[in-house]
PyMOL commands that place a pseudoatom at each C-alpha (Angstrom):
pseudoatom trace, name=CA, resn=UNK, resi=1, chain=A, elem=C, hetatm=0, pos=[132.427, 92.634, 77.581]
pseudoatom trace, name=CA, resn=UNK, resi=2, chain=A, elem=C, hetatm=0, pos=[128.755, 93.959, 77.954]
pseudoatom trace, name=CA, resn=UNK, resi=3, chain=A, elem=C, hetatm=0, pos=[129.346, 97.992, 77.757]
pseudoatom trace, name=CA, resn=UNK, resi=4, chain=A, elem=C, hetatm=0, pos=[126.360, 100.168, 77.715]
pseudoatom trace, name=CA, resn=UNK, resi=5, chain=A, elem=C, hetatm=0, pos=[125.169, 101.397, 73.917]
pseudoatom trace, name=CA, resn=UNK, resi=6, chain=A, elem=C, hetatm=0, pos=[124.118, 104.647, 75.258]
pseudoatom trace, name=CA, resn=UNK, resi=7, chain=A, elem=C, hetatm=0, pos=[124.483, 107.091, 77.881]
pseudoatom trace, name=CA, resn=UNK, resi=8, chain=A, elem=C, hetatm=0, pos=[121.514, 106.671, 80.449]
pseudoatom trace, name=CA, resn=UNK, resi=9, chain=A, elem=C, hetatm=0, pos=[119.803, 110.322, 80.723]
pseudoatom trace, name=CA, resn=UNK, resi=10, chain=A, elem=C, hetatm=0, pos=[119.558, 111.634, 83.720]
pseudoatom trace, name=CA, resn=UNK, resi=11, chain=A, elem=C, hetatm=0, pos=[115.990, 111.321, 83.615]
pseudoatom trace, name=CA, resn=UNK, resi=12, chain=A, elem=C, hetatm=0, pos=[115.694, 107.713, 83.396]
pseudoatom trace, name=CA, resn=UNK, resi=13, chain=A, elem=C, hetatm=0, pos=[118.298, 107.335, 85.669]
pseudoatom trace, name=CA, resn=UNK, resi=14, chain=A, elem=C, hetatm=0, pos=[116.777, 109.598, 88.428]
pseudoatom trace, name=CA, resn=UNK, resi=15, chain=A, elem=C, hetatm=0, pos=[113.359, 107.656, 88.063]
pseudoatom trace, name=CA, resn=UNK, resi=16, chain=A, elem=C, hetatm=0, pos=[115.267, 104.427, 88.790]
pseudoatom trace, name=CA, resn=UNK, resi=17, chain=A, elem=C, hetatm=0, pos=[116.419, 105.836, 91.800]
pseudoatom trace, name=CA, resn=UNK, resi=18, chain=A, elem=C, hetatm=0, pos=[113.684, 107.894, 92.975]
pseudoatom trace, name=CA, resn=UNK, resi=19, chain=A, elem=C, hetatm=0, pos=[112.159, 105.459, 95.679]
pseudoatom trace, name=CA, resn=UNK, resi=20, chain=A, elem=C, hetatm=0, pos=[114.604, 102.827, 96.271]
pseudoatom trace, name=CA, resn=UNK, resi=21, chain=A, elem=C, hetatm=0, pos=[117.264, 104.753, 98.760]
pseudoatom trace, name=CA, resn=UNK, resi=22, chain=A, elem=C, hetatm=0, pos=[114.617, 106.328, 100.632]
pseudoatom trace, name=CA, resn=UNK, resi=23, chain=A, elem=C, hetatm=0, pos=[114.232, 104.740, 104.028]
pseudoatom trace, name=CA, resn=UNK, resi=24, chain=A, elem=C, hetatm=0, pos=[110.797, 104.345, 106.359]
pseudoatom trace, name=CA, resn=UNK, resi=25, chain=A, elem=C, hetatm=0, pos=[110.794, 106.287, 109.953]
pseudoatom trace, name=CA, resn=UNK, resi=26, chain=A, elem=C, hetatm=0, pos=[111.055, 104.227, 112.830]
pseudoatom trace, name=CA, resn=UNK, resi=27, chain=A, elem=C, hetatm=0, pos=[107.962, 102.905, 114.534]
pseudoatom trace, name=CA, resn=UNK, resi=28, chain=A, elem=C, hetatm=0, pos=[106.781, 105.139, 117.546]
pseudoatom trace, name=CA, resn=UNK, resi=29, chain=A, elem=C, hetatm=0, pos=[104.805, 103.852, 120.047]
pseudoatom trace, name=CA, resn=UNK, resi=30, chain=A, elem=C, hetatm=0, pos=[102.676, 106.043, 123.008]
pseudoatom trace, name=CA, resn=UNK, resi=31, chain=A, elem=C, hetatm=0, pos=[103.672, 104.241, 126.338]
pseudoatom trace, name=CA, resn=UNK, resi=32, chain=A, elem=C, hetatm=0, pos=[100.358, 103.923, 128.593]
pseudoatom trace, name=CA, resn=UNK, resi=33, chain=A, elem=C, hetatm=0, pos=[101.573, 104.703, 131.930]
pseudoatom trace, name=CA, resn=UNK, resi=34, chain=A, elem=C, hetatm=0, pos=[103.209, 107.821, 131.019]
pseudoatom trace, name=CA, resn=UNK, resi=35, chain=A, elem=C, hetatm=0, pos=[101.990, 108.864, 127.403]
pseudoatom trace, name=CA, resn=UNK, resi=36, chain=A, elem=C, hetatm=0, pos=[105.730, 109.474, 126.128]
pseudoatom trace, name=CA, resn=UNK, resi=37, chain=A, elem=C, hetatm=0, pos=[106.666, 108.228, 122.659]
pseudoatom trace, name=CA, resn=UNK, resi=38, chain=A, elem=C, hetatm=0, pos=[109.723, 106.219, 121.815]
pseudoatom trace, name=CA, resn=UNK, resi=39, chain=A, elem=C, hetatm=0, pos=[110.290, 102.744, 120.150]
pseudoatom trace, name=CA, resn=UNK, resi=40, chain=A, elem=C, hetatm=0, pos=[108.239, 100.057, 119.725]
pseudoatom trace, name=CA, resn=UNK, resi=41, chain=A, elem=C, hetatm=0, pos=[108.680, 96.643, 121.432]
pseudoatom trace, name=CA, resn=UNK, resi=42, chain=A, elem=C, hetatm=0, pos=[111.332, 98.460, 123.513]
pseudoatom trace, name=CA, resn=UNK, resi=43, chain=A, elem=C, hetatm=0, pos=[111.097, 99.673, 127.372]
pseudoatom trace, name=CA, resn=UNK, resi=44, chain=A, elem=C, hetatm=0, pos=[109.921, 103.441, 127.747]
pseudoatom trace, name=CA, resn=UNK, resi=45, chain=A, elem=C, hetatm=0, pos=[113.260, 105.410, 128.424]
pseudoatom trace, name=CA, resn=UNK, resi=46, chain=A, elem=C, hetatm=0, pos=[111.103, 107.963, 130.652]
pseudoatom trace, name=CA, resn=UNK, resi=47, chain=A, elem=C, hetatm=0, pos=[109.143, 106.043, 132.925]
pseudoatom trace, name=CA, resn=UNK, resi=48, chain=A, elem=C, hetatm=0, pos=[110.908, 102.304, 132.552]
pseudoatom trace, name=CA, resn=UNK, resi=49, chain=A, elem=C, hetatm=0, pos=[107.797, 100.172, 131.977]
pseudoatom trace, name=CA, resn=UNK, resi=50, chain=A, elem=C, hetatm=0, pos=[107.076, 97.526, 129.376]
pseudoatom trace, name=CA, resn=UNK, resi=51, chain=A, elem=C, hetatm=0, pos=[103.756, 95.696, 128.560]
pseudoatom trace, name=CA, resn=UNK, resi=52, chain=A, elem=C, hetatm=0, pos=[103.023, 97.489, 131.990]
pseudoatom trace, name=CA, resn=UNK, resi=53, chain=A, elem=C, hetatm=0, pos=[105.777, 96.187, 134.240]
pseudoatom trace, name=CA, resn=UNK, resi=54, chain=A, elem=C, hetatm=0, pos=[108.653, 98.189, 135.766]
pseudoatom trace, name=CA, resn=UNK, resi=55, chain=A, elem=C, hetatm=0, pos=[111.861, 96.982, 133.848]
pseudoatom trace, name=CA, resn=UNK, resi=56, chain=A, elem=C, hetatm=0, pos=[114.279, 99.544, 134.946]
pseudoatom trace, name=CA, resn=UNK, resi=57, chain=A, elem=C, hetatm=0, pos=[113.954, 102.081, 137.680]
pseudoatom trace, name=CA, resn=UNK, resi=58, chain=A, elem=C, hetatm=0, pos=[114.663, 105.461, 136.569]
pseudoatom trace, name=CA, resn=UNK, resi=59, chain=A, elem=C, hetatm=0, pos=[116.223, 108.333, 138.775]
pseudoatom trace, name=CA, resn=UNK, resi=60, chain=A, elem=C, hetatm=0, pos=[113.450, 110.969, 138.928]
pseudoatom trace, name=CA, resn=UNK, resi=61, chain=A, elem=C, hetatm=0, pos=[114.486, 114.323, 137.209]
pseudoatom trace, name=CA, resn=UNK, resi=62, chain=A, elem=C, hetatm=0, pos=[115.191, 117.423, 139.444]
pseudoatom trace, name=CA, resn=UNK, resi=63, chain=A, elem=C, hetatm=0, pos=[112.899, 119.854, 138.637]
pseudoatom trace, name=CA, resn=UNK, resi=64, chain=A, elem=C, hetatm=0, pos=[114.042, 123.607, 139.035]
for i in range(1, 64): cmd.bond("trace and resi %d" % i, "trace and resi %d" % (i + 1))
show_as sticks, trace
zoom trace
């Protein structure tokens, strides 16, 4: 069976694992109509638009 020699430092093994779990932030795009950021390639969750059409209409928030 194929057993390790020697015990991996911590060092070494910390530099193994330095950049591989890390993960990238999501994408945010500004949407034109209303300037909000969310996803890209998805419809804006504030105003409801994509690529400039209404996809969704959205109640309108009371405002106290």
């Amino acid at each position: 069976m194929a057993v390790p020699k020697r015990k991996v430092s911590k060092a070494r093994r910390d530099k193994r694992r330095s950049s591989v779990w890390k993960l990238d932030a999501p994408t945010m795009a500004k949407c034109p109509k209303c300037g909000e950021f969310n996803l890209a390639y998805r419809v804006c969750s504030n105003c409801g638009t994509y690529k400039g059409e209404e996809i969704v209409a959205v109640k309108a928030a009371k405002k106290a």
